[in-house]
C-alpha positions, 0 to 999 in steps of 0.5 A: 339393391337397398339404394345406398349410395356411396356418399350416402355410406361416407356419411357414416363411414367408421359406423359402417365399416365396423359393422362389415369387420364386426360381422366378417370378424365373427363369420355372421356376414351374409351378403344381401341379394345382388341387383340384376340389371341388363345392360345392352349389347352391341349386337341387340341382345343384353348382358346381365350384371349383378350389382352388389350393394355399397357395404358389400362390395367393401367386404369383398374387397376385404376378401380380394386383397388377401386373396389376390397376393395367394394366388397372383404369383402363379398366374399364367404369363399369358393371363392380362385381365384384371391383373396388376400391372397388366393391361389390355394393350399388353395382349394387344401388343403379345397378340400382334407379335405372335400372328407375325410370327405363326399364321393361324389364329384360334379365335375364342368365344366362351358362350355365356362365362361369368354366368356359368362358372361352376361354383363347386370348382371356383371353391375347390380352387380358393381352398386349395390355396387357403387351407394350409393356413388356419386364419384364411378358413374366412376366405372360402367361407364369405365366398361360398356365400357370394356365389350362392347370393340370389339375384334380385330382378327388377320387379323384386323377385329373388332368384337362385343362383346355382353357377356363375359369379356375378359380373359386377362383383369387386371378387368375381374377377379374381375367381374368374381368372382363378378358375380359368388358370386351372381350367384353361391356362394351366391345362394349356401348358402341360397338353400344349406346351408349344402352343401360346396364347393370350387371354383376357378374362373369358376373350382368348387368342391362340396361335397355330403354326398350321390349319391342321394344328389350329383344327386339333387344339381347337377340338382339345380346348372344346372338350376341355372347357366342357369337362370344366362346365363351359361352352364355346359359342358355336358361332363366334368361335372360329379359325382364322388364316393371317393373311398377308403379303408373305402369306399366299392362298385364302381361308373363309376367316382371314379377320378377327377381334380382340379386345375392340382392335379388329386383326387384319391385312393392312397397307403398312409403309416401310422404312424406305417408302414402300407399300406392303400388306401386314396382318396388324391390329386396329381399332373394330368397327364396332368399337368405332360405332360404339364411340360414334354412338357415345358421341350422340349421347352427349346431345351436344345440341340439345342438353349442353346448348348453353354451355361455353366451347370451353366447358364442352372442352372439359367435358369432352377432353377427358374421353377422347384421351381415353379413346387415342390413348386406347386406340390410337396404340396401334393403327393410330389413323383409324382411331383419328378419322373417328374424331373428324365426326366430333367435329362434324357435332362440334359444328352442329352445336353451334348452329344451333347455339349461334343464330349467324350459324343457324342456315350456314354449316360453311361459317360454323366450321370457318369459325371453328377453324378458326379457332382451332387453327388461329386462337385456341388450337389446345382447346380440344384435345383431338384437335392437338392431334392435327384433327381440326375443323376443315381437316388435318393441320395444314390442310384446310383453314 
């Protein structure tokens, strides 16, 4: 909001840092506005962050490493979003194990979280684990006054905020898991002892051994969180049926997403060669658009014309890891078929960088296979995977 940047703070870096323990120190720190912004969605509507400023995401950090320590020990087992030593992949894995064993799925969507998040419970449940100790009253205090922080919109207005925590903010986060542990988690295990689940953030899986359970614990869950001050998005929220191999008939979800990995029936190879049809995680079509659009938004061909392969290597190397490394965990072809696209822009580069490629897309992918396959093949990364110019290693030169 006041268009400070992070080297710009680092200029004076021990001036600013007193300033923020000075006013926090003496319980005069008031957090300025966050910056709203719209971030597009996938599906064409857009998501509202709220960024804080520079100083202030300091002093909220300040306040998530006191806090964090207090109440991360009581966390749920089956909570992984923003948790240390916990990770995405982990709920993956946990979610892939449990639909092997149970057949029904209770697919979660919470309409709108982070902005209706109800302040008066966030408060309710940061107190009940700082009021025992007199030094942490600071706690509540700088947390009340984030919540309740206005929102500046674009065109410079303020608005009110009267629930949610901004998602964006270095704390929201942690109270965010803080309120669903006592909302959801907790609540899970004492009225559904037997029923697991795993959530990440606002995204939840649970698992049924039957349709009728699934359809129970789901009407459980709907009054539950709207006790709580929350909605389940009518539509996204749905009961889906593991359907695979060992398990006859059909239901009218027999899919579903979790954290960009798309569960479903798959042709999976035994041992022994054999083919069967295994309820297991890939990487979601969506996930596949997102990275192919990603990809287009390098403009290889236009911005990096005059760059060399291998600064395009350097520039490009680190993403697709991510990609595979993320990806590639489970279902690992799915996320390498991706990457012949990237090949495809590899090679629509330069035809237009070299004037001999300009009319000729056989010569630009010869010359590119020929370097994967003769002179550079660690050049790019996907490409030390087997996903070179002309097709998988062996293949095609």
């Amino acid at each position: 909001m006041d268009g400070e940047t992070l080297s710009m703070f680092d200029k004076d870096l021990e001036g600013n840092l007193y300033k923020i323990w000075n006013r926090m120190s003496s319980g005069s720190y008031f957090p300025p506005p966050v910056k709203r912004v719209e971030i597009p969605k996938k599906d064409g509507r857009t998501r509202p962050l709220g960024i804080p400023t520079v100083a202030d995401r300091v002093a909220q950090m300040v306040a998530k490493q006191v806090l964090e320590p207090l109440v991360e020990p009581m966390f749920h087992e089956d909570s992984y979003g923003y948790r240390p030593g916990r990770s995405a992949l982990d709920a993956v894995a946990k979610a892939r194990e449990r639909c092997w064993r149970l057949d029904w799925v209770i697919d979660l969507d919470i309409k709108g979280f982070f902005d209706n998040l109800p302040h008066d419970l966030i408060l309710k449940a940061v107190r009940h684990h700082t009021e025992s100790d007199s030094a942490l009253k600071w706690i509540p205090l700088y947390v009340e006054r984030w919540l309740k922080a206005p929102a500046q919109r674009e065109d410079g207005t303020l608005q009110e905020r009267t629930a949610g925590t901004p998602q964006g903010g270095v704390i929201s986060p942690l109270l965010a898991n803080l309120f669903m542990h006592y909302a959801f988690d907790a609540w899970m295990g004492r009225v559904f002892p037997n029923v697991p689940f795993e959530r990440y953030a606002d995204d939840a899986v649970i698992h049924c051994v039957s349709l009728a359970q699934a359809k129970y614990v789901l009407e459980g869950v709907r009054r539950r969180l709207k006790d709580k001050g929350l909605e389940l998005h009518p539509e996204k929220t749905k009961i889906v049926y593991c359907k695979d191999d060992s398990r006859p008939g059909d239901h009218d979800h027999t899919a579903f997403d979790f954290l960009s990995y798309t569960f479903r029936g798959r042709s999976v190879k035994t041992r022994d060669g054999k083919l069967f049809v295994g309820f297991n995680p890939a990487m979601s079509d969506k996930a596949k658009k997102a990275a192919r659009e990603a990809i287009r938004e390098w403009k290889l061909t236009t911005k990096m014309n005059t760059k060399t392969l291998s600064e395009l290597a350097s520039f490009i190397n680190p993403i697709v890891r991510g990609w595979v490394n993320y990806y590639g965990r489970f279902h690992r072809s799915e996320c390498l078929e991706l990457l012949d696209y990237l090949n495809l822009v590899l090679a629509r580069w330069a035809k237009r960088k070299y004037k001999r490629f300009h009319r000729d897309w056989t010569a630009a992918f010869r010359w590119l296979g020929d370097i994967a396959h003769q002179r550079q093949e660690g050049l790019f990364y996907h490409w030390t995977l087997g996903i070179r110019p002309g097709g998988w290693a062996g293949r095609a030169g």
